[in-house]
N, CA, C and O atoms as CSV, one atom per row, in Angstrom:
chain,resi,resn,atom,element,x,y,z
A,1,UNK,N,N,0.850,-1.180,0.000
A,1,UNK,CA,C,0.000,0.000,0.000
A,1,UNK,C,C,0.898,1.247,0.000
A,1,UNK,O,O,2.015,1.217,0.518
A,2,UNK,N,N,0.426,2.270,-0.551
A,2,UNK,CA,C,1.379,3.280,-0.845
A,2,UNK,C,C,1.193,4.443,0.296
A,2,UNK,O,O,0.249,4.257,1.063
A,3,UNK,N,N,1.847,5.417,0.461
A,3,UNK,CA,C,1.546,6.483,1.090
A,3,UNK,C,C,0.108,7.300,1.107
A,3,UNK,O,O,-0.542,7.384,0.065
A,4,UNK,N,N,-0.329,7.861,2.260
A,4,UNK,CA,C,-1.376,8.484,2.252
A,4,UNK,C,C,-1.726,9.770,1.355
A,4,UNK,O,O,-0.947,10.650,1.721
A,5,UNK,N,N,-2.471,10.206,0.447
A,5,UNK,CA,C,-2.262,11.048,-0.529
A,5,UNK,C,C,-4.016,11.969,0.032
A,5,UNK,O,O,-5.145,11.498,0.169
A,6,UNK,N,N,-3.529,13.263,0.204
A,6,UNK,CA,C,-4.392,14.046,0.623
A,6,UNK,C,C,-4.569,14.904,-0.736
A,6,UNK,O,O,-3.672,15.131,-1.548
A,7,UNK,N,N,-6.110,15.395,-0.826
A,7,UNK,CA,C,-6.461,15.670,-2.324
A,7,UNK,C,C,-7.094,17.564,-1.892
A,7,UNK,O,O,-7.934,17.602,-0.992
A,8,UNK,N,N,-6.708,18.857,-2.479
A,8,UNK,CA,C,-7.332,20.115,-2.242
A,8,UNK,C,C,-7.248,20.304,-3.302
A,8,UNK,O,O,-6.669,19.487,-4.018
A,9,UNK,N,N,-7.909,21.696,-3.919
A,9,UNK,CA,C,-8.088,22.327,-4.872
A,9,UNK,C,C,-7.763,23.488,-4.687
A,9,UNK,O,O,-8.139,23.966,-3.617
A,10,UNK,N,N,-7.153,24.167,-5.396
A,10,UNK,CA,C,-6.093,25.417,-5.425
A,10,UNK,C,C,-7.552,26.222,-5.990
A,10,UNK,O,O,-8.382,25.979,-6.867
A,11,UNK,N,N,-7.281,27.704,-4.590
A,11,UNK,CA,C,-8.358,28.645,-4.570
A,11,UNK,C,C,-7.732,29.267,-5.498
A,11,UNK,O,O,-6.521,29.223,-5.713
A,12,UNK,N,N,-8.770,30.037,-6.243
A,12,UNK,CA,C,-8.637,31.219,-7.169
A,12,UNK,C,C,-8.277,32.853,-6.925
A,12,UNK,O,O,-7.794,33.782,-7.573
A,13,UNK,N,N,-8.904,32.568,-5.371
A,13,UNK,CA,C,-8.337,34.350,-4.892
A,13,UNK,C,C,-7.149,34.271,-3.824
A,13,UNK,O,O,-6.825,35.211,-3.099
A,14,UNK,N,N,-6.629,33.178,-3.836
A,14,UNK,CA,C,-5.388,33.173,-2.994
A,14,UNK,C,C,-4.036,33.168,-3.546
A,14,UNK,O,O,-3.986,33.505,-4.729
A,15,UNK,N,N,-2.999,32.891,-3.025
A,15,UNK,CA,C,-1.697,32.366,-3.597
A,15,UNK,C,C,-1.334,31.573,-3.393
A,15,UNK,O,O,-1.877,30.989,-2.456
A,16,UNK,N,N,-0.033,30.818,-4.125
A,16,UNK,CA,C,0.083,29.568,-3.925
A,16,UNK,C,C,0.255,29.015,-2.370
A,16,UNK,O,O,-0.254,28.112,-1.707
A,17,UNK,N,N,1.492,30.296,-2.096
A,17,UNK,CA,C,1.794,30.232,-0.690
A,17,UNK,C,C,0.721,30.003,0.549
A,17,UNK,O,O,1.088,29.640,1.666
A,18,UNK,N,N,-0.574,30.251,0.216
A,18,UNK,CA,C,-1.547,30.546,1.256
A,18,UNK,C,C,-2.132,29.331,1.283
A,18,UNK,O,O,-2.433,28.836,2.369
A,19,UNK,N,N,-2.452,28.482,-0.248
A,19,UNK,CA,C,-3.449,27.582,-0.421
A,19,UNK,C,C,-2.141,26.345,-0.106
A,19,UNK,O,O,-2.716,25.358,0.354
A,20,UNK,N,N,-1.123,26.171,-0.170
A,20,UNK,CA,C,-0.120,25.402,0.397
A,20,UNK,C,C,-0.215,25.330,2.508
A,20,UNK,O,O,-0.612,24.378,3.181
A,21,UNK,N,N,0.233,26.496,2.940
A,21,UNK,CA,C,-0.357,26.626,4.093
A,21,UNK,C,C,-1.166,26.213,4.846
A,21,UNK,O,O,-0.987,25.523,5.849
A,22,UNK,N,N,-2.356,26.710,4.300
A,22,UNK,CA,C,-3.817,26.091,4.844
A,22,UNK,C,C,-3.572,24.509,4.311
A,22,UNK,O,O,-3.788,23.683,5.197
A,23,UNK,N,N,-3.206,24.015,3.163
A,23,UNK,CA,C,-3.909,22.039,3.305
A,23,UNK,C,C,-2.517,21.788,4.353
A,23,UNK,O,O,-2.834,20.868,5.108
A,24,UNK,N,N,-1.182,22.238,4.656
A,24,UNK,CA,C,-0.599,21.602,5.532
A,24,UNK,C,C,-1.125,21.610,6.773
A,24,UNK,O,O,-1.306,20.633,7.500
A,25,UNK,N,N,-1.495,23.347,7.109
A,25,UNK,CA,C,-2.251,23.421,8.450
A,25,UNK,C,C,-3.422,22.423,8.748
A,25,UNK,O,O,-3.651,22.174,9.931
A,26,UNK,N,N,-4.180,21.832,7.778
A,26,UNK,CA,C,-5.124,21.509,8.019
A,26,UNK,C,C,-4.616,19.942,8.344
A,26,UNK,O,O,-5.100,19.363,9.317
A,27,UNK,N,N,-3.650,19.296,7.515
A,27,UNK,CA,C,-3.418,18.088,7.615
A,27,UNK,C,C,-2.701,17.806,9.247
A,27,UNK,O,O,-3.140,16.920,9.981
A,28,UNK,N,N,-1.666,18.619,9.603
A,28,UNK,CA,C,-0.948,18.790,10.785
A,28,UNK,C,C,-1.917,19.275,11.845
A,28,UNK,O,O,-1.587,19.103,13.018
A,29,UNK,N,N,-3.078,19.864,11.571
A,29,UNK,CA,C,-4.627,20.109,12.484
A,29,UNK,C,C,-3.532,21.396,13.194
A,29,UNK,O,O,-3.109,21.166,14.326
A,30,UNK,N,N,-3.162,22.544,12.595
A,30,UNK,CA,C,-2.329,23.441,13.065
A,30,UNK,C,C,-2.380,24.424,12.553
A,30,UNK,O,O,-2.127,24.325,11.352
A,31,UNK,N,N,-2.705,25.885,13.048
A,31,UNK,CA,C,-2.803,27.008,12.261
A,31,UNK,C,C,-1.452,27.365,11.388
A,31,UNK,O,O,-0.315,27.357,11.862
A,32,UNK,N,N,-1.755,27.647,10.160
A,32,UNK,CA,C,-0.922,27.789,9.160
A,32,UNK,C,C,0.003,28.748,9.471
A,32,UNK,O,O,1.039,28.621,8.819
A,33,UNK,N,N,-0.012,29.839,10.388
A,33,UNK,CA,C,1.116,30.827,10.514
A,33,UNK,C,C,1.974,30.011,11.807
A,33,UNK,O,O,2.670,30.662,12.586
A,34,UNK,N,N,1.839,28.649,11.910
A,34,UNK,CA,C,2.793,28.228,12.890
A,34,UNK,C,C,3.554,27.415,12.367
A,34,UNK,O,O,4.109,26.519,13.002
A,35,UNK,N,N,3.679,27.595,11.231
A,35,UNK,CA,C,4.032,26.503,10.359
A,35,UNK,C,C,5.459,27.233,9.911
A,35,UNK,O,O,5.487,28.464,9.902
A,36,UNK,N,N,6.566,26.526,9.563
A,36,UNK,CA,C,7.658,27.063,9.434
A,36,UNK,C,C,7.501,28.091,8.053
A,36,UNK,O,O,6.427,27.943,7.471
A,37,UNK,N,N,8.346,29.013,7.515
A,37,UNK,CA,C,8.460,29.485,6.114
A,37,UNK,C,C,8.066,29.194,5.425
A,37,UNK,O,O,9.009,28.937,6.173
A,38,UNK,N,N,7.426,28.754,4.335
A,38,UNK,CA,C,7.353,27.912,3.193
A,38,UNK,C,C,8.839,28.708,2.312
A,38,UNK,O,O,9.557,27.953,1.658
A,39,UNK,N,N,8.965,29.257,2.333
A,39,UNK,CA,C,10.268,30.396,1.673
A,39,UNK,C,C,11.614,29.245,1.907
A,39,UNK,O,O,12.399,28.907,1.021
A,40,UNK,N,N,11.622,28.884,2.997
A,40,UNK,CA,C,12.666,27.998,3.475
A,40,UNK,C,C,12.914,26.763,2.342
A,40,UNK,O,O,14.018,26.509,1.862
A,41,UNK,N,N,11.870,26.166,2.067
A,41,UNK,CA,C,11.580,24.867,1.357
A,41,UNK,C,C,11.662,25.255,-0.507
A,41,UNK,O,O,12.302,24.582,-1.315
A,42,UNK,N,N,10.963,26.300,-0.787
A,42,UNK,CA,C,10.901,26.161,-2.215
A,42,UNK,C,C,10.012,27.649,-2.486
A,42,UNK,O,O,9.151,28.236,-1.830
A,43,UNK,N,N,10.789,27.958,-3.982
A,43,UNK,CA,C,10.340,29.525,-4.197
A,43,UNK,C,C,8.808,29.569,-4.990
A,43,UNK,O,O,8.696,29.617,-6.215
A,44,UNK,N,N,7.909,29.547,-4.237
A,44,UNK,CA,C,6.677,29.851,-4.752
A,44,UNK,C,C,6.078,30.941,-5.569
A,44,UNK,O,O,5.002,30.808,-6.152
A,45,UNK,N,N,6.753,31.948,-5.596
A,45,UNK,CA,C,6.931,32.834,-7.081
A,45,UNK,C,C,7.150,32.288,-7.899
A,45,UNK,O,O,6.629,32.566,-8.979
A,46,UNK,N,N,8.155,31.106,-7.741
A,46,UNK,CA,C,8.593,31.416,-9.462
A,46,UNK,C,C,7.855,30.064,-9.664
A,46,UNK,O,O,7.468,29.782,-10.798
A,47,UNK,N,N,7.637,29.207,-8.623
A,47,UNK,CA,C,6.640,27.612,-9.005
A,47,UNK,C,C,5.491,28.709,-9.915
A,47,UNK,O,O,5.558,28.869,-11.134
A,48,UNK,N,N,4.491,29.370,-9.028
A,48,UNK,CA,C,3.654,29.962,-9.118
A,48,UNK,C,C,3.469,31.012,-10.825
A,48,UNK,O,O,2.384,31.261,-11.352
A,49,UNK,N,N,4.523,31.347,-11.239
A,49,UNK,CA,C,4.370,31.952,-12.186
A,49,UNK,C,C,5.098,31.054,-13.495
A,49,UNK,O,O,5.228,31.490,-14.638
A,50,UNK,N,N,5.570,29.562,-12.964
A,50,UNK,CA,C,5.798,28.367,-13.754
A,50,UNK,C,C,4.109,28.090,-14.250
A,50,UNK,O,O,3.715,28.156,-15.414
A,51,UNK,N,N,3.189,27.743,-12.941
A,51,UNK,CA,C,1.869,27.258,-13.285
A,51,UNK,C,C,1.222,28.146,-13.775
A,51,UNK,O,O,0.120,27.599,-13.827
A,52,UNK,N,N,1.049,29.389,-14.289
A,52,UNK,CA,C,0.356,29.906,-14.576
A,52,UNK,C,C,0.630,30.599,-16.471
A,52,UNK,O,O,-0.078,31.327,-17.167
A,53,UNK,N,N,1.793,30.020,-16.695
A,53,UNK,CA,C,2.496,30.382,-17.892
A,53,UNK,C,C,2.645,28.922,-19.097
A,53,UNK,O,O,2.969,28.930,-20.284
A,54,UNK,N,N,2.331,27.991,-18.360
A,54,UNK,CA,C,2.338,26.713,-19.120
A,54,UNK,C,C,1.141,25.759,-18.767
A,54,UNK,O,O,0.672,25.654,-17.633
A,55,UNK,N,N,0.742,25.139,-19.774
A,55,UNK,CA,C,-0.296,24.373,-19.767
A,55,UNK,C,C,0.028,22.779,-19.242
A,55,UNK,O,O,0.800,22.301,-20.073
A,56,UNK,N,N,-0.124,22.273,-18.702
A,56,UNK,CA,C,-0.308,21.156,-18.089
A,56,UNK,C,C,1.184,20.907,-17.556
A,56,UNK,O,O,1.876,20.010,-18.038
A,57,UNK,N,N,1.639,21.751,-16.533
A,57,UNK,CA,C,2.873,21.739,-15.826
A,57,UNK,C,C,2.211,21.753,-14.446
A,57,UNK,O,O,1.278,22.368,-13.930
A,58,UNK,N,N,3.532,20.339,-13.872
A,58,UNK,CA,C,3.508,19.771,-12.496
A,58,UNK,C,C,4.613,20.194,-11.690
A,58,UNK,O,O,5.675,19.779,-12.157
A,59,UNK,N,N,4.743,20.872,-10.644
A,59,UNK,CA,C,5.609,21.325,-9.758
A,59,UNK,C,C,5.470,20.087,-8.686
A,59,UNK,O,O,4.474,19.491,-8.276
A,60,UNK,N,N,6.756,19.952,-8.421
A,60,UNK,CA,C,6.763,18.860,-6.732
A,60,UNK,C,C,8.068,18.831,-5.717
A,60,UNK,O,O,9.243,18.601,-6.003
A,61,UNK,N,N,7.527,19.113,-4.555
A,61,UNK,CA,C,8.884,19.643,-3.650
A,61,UNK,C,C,8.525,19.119,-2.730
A,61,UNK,O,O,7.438,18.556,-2.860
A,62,UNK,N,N,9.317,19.005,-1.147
A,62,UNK,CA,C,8.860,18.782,-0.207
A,62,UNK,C,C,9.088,19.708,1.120
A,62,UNK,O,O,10.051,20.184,1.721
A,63,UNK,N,N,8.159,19.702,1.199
A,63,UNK,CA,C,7.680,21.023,2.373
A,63,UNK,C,C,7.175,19.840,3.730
A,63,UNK,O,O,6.182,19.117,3.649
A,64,UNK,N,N,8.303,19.894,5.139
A,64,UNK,CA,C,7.915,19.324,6.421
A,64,UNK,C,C,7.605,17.873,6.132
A,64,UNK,O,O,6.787,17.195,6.753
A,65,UNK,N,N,8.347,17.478,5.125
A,65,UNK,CA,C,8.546,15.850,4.996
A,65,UNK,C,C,7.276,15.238,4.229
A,65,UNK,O,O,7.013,14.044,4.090
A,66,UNK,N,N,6.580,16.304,3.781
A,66,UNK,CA,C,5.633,15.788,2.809
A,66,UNK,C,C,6.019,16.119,1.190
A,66,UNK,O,O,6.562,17.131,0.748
A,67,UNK,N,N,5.669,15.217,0.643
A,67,UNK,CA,C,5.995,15.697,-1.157
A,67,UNK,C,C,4.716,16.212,-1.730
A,67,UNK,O,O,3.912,15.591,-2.426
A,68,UNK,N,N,4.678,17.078,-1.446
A,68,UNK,CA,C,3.309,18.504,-2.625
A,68,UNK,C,C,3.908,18.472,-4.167
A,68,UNK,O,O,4.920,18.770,-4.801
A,69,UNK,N,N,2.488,17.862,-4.348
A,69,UNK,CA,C,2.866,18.481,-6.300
A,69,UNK,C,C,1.678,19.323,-6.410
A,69,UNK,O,O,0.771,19.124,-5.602
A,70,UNK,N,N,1.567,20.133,-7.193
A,70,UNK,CA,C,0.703,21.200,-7.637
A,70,UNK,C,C,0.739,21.129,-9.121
A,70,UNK,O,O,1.781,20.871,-9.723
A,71,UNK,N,N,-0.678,21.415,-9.862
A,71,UNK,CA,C,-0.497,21.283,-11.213
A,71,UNK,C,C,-1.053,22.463,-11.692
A,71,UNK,O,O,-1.456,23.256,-10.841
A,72,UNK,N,N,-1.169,22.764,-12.896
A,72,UNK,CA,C,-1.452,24.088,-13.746
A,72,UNK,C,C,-3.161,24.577,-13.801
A,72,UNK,O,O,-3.820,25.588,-14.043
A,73,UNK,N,N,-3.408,22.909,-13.344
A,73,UNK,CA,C,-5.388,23.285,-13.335
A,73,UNK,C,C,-5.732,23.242,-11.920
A,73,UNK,O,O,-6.925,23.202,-11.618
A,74,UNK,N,N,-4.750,23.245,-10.927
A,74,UNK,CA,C,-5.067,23.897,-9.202
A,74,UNK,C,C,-5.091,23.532,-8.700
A,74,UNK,O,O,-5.453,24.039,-7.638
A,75,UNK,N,N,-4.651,21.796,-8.775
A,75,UNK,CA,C,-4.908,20.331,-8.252
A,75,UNK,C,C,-3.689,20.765,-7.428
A,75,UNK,O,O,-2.685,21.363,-7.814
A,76,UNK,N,N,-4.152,20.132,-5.664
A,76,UNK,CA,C,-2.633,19.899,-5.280
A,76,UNK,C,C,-2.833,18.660,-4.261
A,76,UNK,O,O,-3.854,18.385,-3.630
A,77,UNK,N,N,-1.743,18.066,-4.264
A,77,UNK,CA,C,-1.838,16.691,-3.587
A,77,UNK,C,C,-1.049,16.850,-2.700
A,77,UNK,O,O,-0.287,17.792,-2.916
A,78,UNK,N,N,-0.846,16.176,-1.497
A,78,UNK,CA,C,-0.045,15.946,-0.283
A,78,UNK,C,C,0.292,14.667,0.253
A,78,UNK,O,O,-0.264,14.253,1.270
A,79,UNK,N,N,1.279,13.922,-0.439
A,79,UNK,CA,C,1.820,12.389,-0.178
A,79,UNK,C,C,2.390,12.673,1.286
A,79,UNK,O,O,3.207,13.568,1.500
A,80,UNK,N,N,1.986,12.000,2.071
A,80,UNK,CA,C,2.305,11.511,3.691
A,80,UNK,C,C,3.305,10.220,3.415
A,80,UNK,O,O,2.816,9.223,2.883
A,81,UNK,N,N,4.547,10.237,3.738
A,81,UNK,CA,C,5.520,9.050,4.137
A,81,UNK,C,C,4.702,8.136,4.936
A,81,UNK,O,O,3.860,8.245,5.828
A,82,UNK,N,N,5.253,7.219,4.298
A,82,UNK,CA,C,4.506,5.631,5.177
A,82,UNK,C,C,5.620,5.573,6.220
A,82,UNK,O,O,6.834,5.742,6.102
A,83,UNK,N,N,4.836,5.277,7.300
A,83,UNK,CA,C,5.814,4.587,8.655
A,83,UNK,C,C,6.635,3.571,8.186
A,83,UNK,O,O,6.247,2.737,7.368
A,84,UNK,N,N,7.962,3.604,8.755
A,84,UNK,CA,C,8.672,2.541,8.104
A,84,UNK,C,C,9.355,2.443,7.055
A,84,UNK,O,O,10.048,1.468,6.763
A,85,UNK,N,N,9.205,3.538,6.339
A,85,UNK,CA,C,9.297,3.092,4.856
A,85,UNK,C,C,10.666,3.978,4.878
A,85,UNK,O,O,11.059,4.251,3.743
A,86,UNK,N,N,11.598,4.562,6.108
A,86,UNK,CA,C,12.435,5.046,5.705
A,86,UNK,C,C,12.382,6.500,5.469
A,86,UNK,O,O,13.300,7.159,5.956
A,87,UNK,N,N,11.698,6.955,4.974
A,87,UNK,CA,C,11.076,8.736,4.599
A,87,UNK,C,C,11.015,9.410,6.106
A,87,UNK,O,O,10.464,8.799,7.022
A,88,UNK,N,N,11.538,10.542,6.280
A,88,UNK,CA,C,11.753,11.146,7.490
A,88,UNK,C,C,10.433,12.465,7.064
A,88,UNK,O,O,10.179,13.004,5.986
A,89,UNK,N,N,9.891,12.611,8.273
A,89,UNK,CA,C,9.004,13.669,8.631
A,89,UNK,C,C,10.314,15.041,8.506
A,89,UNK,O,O,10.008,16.210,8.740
């Protein structure tokens, strides 16, 4: 069985940075401004103005030991490491 894969949809009046935030906050059950940088992990400007300049482009990084991909139509997923499997939080 594979890792746990959490499924949101990228808001239209937010930024990437915000709608990243909130599904971690929500997954970690933790308000999003307690959450480290996202700045630290990966430059969401330029992901952000990657997805919005090309048609069916997938960004994927890992932000707090989870692997986020984000795609060009707003989809963003959140793979959770399986216990065990070696993958560090």
């Amino acid at each position: 069985m594979g890792p746990p894969i959490h499924y949101y949809h990228r808001s239209d009046e937010t930024s990437l940075c915000v709608d990243i935030a909130r599904a971690v906050g929500r997954l970690f059950d933790v308000d999003p401004a307690e959450l480290p940088p996202l700045a630290n992990s990966f430059d969401a400007e330029a992901a952000e103005a990657v997805l919005e300049s090309e048609s069916d482009t997938v960004v994927v990084f890992t932000y707090l030991g989870q692997r986020i991909t984000v795609t060009s139509d707003r989809v963003m997923t959140i793979e959770s490491p399986v216990a065990g499997s070696g993958a560090s939080a």
